[in-house]
N, C-alpha and C positions, 0 to 999 in steps of 0.2 A: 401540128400541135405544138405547144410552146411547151420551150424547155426552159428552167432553169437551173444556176448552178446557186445551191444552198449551204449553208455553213450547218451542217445537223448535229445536235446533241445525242450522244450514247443516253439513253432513259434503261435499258438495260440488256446486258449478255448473258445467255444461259449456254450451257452445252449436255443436249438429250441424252446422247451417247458421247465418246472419245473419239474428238477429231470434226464434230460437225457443232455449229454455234447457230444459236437464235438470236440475230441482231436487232435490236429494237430502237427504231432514232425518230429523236423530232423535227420533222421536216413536213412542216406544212401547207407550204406550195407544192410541193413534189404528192402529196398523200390526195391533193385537191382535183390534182390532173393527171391520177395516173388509171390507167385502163387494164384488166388481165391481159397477162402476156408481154408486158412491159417489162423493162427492167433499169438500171443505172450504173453509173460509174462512181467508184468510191474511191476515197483517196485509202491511203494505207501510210505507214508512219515512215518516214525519211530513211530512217536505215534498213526498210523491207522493197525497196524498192521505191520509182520518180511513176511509173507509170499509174492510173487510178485502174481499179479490178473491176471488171461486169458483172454484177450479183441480179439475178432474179427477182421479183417482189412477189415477196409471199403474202402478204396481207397489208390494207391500210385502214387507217381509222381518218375518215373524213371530218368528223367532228373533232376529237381529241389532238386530228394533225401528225400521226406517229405512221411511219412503214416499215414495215416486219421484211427483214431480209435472213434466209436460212442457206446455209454454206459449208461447205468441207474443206476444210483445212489441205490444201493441194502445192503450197509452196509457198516462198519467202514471203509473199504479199498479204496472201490469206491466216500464216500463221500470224503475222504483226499485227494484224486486223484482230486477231483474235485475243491479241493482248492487253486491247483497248478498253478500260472500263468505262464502268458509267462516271457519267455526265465531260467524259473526252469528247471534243468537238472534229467533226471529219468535215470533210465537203465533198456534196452529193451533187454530181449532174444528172439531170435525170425529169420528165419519165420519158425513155427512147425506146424506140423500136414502134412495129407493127405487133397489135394483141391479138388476140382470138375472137371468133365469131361468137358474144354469147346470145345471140339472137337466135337460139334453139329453145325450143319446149322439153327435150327430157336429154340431154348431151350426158354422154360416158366422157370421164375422163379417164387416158391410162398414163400410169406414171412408173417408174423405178427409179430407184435409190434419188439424187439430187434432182432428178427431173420430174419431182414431186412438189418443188417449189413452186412455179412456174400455176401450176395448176389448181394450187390451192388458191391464190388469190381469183380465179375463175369459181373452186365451187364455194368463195365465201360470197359473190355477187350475183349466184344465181337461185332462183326461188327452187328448181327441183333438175339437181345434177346427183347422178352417180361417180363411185371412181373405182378404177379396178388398179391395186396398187401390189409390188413386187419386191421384196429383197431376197436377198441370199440367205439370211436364219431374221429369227423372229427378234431378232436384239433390234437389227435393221430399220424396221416398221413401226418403231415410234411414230412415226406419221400419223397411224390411226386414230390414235387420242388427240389429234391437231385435227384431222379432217370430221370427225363424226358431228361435231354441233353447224355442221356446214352441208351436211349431207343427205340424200334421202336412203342411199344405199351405199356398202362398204365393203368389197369384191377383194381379199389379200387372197397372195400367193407366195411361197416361199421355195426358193431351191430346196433346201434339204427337207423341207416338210416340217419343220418345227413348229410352223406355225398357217393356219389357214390350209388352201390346199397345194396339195404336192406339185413341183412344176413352176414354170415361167409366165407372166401375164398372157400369152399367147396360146397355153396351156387350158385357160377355161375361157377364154373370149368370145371365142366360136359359140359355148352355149348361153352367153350374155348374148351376143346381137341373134341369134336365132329366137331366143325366149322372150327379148326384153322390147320393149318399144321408145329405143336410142333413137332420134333423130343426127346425130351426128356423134363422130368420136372427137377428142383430142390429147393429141400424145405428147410426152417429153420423158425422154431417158434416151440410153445407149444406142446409136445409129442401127444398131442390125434389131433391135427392138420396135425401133420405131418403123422400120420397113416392114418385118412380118405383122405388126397391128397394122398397117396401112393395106398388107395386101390381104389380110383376113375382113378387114372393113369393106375392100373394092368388092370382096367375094358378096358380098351381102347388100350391098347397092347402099351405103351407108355414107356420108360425106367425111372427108379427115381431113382435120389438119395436126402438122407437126413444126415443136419449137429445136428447134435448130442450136446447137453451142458450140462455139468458135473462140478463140484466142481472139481480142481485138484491141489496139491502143486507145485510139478515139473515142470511139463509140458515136462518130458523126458524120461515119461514111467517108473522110476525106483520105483514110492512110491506108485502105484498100485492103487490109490486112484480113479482113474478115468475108473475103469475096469466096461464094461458091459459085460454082456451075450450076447452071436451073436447066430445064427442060424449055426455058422461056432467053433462056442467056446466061450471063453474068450476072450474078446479083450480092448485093453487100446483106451478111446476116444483121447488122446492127441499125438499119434503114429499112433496107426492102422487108426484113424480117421483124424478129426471129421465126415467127409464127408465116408460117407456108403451108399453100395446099397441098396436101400428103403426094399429090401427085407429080408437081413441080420438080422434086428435089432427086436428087443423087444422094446416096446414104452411105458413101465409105468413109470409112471413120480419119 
């Protein structure tokens, strides 16, 4: 798949909560050819650091040419980024990686906290996706006012119970794939997350795949940096992946 590296325009930055930002840029090569489960490298400002950051794509607009990337402020790179206003020009490489399968009739998506990016741009490109999504209190799950006009159903759960019901995504899953008619799952969040929805899907003869997040320079496979161990080998997250059969992979953090 062709990638390009684009010079994007900031169109605009919000922040839902403290600490997490909705990036908004014009990049419409990148918007034209990217696929869910994709993602890119961004530059970040001179004094936050040389390296570009790997942000997820949360959403694109094909027509209008903009992709929506949503991120938490995690260190020197992501806070500079986040001081970037509009119409600041950044440069995007981008779209890399391997996406998700959306060639399913009714796919769960399960997500928590940032690995709810990743899978919004899956259920804005599918006619009938669920999602069953997870924070720790209900401040968290701003999400759901992002996912609902994308959605056919909308499954929260919260640690402390604040909000939706009591417990971790893995909490009420079991009665999603026993009641529901999911032909497949796909997950992104927390490594031990992603392993108990993978082994509650296997219980139920369900297919999964999970997106994978890694440290990486390139983002082109070449600095190795981003290499896990598979069930199949070696494999790079930013090529072979991110998006792997739930089976494939080793989940320690």
């Amino acid at each position: 798949m062709p990638k390009v590296i684009e010079e994007a325009r900031i169109l605009s930055h919000e922040a839902p909560i403290v600490g997490v930002d909705i990036l908004t840029l014009s990049s419409p090569q990148i918007a034209r050819a990217a696929l869910p489960g994709q993602f890119v490298q961004i530059s970040v400002p001179a004094d936050a650091g040389f390296l570009r950051r790997p942000l997820g794509i949360a959403e694109v607009s094909h027509t209008d040419g903009w992709i929506r990337l949503i991120y938490r402020q995690v260190g020197r790179g992501t806070e500079g980024l986040a001081s970037a206003g509009t119409g600041t020009a950044v440069s995007v490489l981008g779209p890399l990686g391997r996406g998700f399968n959306i060639a399913l009739k009714h796919p769960l998506l399960v997500g928590g906290g940032m690995g709810l990016t990743p899978l919004l741009f899956f259920a804005a490109a599918h006619p009938k996706v669920s999602v069953l999504m997870g924070g720790r209190t209900q401040e968290e799950l701003f999400w759901e006012e992002i996912y609902r006009p994308h959605v056919h159903e909308c499954f929260v759960t919260t640690d402390d119970g604040s909000y939706g019901t009591r417990g971790f995504v893995t909490t009420l899953l079991p009665r999603l794939l026993a009641g529901g008619s999911y032909d497949g799952v796909a997950v992104c969040g927390p490594p031990i997350m992603m392993e108990r929805v993978a082994a509650i899907a296997a219980e139920y003869g369900i297919p999964c795949e999970v997106s994978l997040e890694k440290r990486m320079a390139c983002g082109l496979g070449a600095c190795l940096s981003c290499a896990v161990d598979t069930k199949s080998g070696r494999r790079k997250v930013c090529k072979d992946g991110p998006v792997f059969p739930a089976g494939e992979v080793y989940y320690a953090s």
